[in-house]
C-alpha positions as CSV (number, residue, x, y, z in Angstrom):
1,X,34.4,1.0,-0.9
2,X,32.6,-0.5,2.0
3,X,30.2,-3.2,1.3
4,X,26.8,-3.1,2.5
5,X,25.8,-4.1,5.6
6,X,23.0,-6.1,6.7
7,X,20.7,-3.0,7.5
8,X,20.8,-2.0,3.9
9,X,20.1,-5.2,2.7
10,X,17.1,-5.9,4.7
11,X,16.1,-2.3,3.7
12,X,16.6,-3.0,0.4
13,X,14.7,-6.4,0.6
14,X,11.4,-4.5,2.7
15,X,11.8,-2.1,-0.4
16,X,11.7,-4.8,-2.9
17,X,8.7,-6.7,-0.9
18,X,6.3,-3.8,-0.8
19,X,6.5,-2.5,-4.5
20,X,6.0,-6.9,-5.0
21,X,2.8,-6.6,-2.8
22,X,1.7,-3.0,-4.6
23,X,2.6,-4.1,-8.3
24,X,0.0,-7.9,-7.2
25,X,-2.5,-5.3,-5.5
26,X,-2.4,-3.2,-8.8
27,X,-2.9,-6.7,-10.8
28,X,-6.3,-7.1,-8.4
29,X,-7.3,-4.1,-9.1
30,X,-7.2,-4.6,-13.2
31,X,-8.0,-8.1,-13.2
32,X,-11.7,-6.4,-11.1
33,X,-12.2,-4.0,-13.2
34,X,-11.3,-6.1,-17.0
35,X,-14.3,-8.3,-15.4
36,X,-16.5,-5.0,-14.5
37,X,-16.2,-4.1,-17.5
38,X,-16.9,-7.6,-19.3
39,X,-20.2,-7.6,-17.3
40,X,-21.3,-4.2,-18.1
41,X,-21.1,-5.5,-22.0
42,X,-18.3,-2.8,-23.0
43,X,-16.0,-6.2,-23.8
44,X,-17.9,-8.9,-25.7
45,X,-17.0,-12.1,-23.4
46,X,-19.3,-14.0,-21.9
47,X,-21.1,-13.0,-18.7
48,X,-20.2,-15.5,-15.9
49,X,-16.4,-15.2,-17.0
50,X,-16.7,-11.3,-16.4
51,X,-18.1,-12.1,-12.9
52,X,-15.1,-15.2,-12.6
53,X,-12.6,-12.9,-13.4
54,X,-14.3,-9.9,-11.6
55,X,-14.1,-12.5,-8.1
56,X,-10.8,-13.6,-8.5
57,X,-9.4,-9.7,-9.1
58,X,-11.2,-9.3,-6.0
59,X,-9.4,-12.3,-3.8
60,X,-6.0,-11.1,-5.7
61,X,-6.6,-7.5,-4.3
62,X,-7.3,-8.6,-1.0
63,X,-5.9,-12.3,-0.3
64,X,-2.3,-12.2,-2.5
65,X,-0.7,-9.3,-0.5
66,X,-1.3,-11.3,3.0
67,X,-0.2,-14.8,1.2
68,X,3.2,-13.0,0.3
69,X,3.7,-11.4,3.8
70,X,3.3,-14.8,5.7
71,X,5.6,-16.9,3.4
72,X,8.5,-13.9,3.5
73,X,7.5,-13.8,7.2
74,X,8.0,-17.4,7.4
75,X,11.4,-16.8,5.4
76,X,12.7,-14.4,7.7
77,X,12.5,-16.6,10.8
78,X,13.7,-19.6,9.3
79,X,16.7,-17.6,8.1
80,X,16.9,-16.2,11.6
81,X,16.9,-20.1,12.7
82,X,19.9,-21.1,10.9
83,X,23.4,-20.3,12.6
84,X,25.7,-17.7,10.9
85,X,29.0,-18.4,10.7
C-alpha cells in the first residue's frame, strides 16, 4: 500500500474545514431562529433573551466561519514557516 501523500492530506483537511465551517453556519442558523421563535411567543422564555440569542445566532452565522478561516489560515503558514526535515 502506498501511503498518502501530502495532496490527499491537505484535501482531506479543506474537506474536514468546510463541513466545520457549514456544521457552525448551520449552528447560526438554529441558534436565529430558537430566538425567532422565542420572540414570536411560540417558546415561553423571556423576550430580550429571544432577541440575545436571536443576535448572537446572527454574529455565529456570519462572524464564526471567517474567525475559523483566519486562524487555519494563520496555521497553514506557520506550518509552511517551519523547515521539514
Amino acid at each position: 500500500m502506498t501511503s498518502p501523500t501530502f495532496r490527499d492530506q491537505d484535501e482531506t483537511r479543506a474537506r474536514r474545514r468546510y463541513m466545520i465551517m457549514n456544521v457552525a453556519r448551520l449552528g447560526g442558523v438554529a441558534l436565529l431562529m430558537f430566538g425567532i421563535a422565542i420572540t414570536q411567543g411560540v417558546v415561553d422564555l423571556p423576550f430580550a433573551l429571544g432577541v440575545m440569542i436571536g443576535v448572537i445566532g446572527f454574529a455565529d452565522f456570519f462572524v464564526l466561519p471567517l474567525v475559523l478561516a483566519r486562524v487555519w489560515k494563520s496555521q497553514n503558514s506557520a506550518a509552511e514557516d517551519t523547515p521539514k526535515p
